[in-house]
C-alpha positions as CSV (number, residue, x, y, z in Angstrom):
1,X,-55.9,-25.6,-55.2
2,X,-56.9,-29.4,-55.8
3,X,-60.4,-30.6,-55.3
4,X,-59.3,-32.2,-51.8
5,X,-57.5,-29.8,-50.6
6,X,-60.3,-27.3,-50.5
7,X,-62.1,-29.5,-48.0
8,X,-59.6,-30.9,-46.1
9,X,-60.7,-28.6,-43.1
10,X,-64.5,-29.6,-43.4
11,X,-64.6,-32.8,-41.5
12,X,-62.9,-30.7,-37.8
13,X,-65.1,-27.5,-39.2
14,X,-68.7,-29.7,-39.0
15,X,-67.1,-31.8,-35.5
16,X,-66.1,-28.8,-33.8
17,X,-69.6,-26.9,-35.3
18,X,-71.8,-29.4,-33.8
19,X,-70.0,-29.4,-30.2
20,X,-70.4,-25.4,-30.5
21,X,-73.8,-25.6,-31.5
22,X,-74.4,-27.6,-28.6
23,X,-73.0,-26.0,-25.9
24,X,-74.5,-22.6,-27.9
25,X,-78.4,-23.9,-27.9
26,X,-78.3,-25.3,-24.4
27,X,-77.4,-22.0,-23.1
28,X,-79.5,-20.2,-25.2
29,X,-82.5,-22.5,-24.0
30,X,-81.7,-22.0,-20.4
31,X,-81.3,-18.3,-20.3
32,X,-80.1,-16.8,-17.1
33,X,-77.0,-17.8,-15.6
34,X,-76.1,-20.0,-17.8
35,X,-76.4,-18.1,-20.8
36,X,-74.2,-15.2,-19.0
37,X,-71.3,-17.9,-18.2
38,X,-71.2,-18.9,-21.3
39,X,-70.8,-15.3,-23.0
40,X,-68.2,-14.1,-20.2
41,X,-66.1,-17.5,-20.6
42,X,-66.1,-16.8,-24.7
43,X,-65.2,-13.0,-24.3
44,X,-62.7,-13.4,-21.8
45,X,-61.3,-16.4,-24.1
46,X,-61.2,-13.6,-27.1
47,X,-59.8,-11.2,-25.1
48,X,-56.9,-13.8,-24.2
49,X,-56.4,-14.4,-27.4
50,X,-56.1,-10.8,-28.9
51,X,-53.7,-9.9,-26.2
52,X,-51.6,-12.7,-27.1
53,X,-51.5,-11.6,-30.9
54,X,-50.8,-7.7,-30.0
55,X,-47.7,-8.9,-28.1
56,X,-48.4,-8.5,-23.8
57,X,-45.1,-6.5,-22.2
58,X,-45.5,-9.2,-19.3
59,X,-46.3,-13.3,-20.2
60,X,-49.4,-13.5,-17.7
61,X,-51.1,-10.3,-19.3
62,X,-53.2,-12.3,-21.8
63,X,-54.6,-14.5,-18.8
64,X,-55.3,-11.6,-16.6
65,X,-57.3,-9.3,-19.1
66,X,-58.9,-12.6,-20.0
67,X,-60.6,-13.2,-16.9
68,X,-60.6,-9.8,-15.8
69,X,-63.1,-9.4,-19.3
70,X,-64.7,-12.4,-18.1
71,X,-66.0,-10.8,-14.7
72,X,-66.8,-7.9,-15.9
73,X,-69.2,-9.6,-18.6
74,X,-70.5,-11.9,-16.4
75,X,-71.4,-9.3,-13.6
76,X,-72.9,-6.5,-16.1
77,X,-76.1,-8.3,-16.1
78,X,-76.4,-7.8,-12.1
79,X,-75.1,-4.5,-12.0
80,X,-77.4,-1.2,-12.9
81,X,-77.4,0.1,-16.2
82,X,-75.7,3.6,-15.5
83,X,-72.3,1.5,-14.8
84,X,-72.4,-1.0,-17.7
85,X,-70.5,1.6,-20.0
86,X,-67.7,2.3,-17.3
87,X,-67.4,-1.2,-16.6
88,X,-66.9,-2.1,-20.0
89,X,-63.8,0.1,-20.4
90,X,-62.0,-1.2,-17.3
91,X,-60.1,-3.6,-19.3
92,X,-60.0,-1.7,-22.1
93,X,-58.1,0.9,-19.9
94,X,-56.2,-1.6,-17.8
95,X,-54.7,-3.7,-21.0
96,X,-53.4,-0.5,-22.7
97,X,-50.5,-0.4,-20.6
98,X,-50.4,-4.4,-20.6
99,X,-49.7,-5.1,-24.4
100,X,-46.8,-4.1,-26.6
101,X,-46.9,0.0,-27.1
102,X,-47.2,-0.3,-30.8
103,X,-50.1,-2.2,-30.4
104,X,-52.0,-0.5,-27.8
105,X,-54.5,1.4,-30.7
106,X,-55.2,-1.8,-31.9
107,X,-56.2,-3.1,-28.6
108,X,-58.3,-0.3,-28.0
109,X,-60.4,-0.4,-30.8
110,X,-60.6,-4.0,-31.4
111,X,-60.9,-4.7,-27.4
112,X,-63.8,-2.5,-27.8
113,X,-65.2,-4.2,-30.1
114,X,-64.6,-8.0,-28.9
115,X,-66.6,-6.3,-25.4
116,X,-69.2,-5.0,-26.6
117,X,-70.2,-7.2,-29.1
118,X,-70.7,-9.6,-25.9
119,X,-72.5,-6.9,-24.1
120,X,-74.7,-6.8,-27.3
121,X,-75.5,-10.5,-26.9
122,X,-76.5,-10.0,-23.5
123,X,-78.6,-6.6,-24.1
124,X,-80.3,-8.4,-27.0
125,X,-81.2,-11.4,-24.9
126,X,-82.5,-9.6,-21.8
127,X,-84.0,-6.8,-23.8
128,X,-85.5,-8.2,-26.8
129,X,-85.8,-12.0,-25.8
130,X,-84.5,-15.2,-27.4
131,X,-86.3,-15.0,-31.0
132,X,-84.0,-11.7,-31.9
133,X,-80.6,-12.9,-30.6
134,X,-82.1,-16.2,-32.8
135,X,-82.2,-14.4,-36.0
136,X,-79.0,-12.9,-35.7
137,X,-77.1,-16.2,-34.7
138,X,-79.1,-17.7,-37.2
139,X,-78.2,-14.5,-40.2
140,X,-74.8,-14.9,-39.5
141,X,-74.3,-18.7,-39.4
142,X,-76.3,-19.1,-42.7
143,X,-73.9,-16.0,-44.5
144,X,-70.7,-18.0,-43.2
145,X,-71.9,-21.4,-44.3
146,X,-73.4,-20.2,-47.9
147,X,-70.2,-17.8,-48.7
148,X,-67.2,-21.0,-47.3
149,X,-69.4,-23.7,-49.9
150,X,-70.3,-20.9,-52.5
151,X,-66.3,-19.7,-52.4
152,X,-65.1,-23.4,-52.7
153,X,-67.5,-24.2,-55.4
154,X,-67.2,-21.4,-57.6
155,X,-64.5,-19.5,-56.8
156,X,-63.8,-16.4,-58.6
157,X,-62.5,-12.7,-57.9
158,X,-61.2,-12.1,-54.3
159,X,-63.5,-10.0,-52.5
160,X,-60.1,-8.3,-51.0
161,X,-57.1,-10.6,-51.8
162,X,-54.4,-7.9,-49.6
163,X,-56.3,-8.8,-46.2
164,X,-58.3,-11.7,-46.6
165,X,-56.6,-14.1,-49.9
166,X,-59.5,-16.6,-49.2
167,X,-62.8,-14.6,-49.3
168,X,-64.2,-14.5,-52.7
169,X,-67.1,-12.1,-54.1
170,X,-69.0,-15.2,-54.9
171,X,-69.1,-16.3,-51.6
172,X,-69.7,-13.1,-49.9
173,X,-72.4,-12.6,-52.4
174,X,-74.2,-16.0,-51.7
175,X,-73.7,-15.2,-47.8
176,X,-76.1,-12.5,-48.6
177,X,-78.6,-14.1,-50.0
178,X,-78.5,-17.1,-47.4
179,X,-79.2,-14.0,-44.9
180,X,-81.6,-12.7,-47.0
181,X,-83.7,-16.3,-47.2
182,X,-83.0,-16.1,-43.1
183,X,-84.6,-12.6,-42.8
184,X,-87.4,-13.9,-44.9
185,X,-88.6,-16.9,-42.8
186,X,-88.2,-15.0,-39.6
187,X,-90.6,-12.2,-41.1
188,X,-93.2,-14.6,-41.3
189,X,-93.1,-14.7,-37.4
190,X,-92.4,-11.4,-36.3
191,X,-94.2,-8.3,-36.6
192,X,-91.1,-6.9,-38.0
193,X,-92.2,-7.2,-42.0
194,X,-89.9,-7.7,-45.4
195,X,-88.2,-4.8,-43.9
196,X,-86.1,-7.4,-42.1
197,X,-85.2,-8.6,-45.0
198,X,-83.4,-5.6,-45.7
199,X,-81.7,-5.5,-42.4
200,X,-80.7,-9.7,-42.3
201,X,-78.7,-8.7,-45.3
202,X,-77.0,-5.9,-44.0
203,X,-76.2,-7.6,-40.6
204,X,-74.8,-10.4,-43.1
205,X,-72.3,-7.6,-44.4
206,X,-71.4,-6.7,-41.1
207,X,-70.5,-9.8,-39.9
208,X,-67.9,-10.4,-43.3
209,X,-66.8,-7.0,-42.3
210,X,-66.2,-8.2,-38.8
211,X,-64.0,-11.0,-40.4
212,X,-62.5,-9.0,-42.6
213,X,-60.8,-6.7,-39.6
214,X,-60.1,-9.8,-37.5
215,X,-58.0,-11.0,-40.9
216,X,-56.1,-7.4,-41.3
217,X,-55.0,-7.8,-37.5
218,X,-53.7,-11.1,-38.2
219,X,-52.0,-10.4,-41.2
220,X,-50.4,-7.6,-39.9
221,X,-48.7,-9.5,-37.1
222,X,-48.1,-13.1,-39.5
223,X,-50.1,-15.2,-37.7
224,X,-52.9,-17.4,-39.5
225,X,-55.3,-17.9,-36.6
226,X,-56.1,-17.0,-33.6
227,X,-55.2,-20.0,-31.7
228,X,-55.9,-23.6,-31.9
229,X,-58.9,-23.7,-28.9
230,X,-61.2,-25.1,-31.8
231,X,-60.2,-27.7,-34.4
232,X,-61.0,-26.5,-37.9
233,X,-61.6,-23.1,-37.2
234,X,-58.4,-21.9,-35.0
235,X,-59.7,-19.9,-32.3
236,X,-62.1,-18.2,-30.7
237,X,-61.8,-15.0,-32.8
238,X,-61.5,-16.8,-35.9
239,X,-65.0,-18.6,-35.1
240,X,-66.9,-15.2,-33.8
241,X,-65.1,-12.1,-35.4
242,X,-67.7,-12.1,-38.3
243,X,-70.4,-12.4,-34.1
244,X,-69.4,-10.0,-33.3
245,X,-69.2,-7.2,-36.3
246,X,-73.4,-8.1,-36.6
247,X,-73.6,-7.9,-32.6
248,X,-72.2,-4.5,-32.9
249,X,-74.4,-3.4,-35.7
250,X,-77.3,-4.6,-33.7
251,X,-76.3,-2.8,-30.9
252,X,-77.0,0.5,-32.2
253,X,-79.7,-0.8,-34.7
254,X,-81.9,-2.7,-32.5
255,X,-81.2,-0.9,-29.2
256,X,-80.4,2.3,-29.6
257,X,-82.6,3.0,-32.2
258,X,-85.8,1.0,-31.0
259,X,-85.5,-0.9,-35.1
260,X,-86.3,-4.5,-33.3
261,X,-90.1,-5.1,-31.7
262,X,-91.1,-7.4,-29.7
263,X,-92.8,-10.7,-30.6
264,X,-96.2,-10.7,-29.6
């Protein structure tokens, strides 16, 4: 690969970052409402686009379990707890019938894990308050931006060449220690210790792992992204499957098992 050709995708990557980023920090200052819109509109847009790469049985399928994902997301946070779990499989139940039959596993695990690693954004913001759903945004934007400059530069052995041909131990390596520096400088303001450390790191290797399963489901149906929503990046999956692996982790880390104080 020549020199230019490695960065060829960096100038749409850094447009379309900075219009995400954005949109991302407004919401996350305002909370509420808007906040809630904005993570139903980007699951239902996921969801949309997974159905679409599993192959629906009928052409308005993706649209449908889009916005049906979308509703349910955005009216979880108005609904009591006992129901959010039910809630959450509606589509999940709904789309198995709705995509092609070889497919429908996939779309249960993987639909799974696009809906609750929203519901995980939402439970983290309204349980544990913006500086936690900041460190984990912030963990798993530093991995992906040390490991695509650290891969580019130094290249080396794939990390696994059969799913993912462009993800390099050198950059998954340096996107660990970008989440490592993260966990550091959010210890110093928590009452959380260098034990987050520990756990920025691992949330780092659940976000590549989330990438790494959005790659095998790609690969296995020949596609290269996701869709083309997002210059640079291809599509909503592509930009949050590595979101939503450290969502998930977070999920039963921080909320299940209590691993995540508050900030006094």
């Amino acid at each position: 690969m020549s020199i230019k050709s490695k960065w060829t995708d960096l100038g749409p990557r850094l447009l379309s970052a900075l219009v995400m980023v954005a949109v991302g920090a407004a919401a996350l200052w305002q909370g509420g409402v808007a906040f809630v819109l904005l993570v139903a509109a980007v699951a239902g847009l996921m969801i949309w686009e997974l159905v679409r790469i599993l192959g629906p049985k009928q052409p308005g399928a993706p649209v449908q379990l889009g916005v049906l994902s979308a509703v349910v997301m955005a009216a979880l946070s108005y609904l009591p707890v006992i129901v959010h779990l039910p809630m959450l499989a509606a589509p999940l139940l709904v789309g198995a019938s709705m995509v092609a039959t070889g497919s429908a596993g996939i779309w249960m695990a993987y639909g799974a894990v696009v809906l609750l690693g929203s519901y995980s954004a939402l439970v983290i913001m309204g349980g544990h308050g913006l500086f936690w759903l900041g460190w984990l945004v912030s963990v798993v934007v530093m991995s992906d931006i040390a490991g695509y400059f650290a891969g580019r530069l130094l290249g080396g052995p794939k990390f696994w060449p059969k799913v993912s041909p462009k993800k390099t131990w050198s950059g998954t390596i340096a996107g660990w220690v970008g989440a490592g520096i993260i966990g550091a400088l959010f210890a110093m303001n928590s009452p959380a210790g260098l034990g987050l450390i520990v756990l920025s790191v691992i949330t780092a290797f659940a976000a590549q792992m989330g990438d790494i399963a959005e790659s095998a489901i790609k690969r296995r149906f020949g596609i290269k992204d996701s869709s083309n929503l997002i210059p640079g990046h291809g599509g909503f999956l592509d930009r949050f499957d590595g979101m939503l692996g450290a969502l998930l982790l977070v999920l039963v880390a921080g909320h299940l098992l209590q691993i995540l104080p508050g900030v006094g």
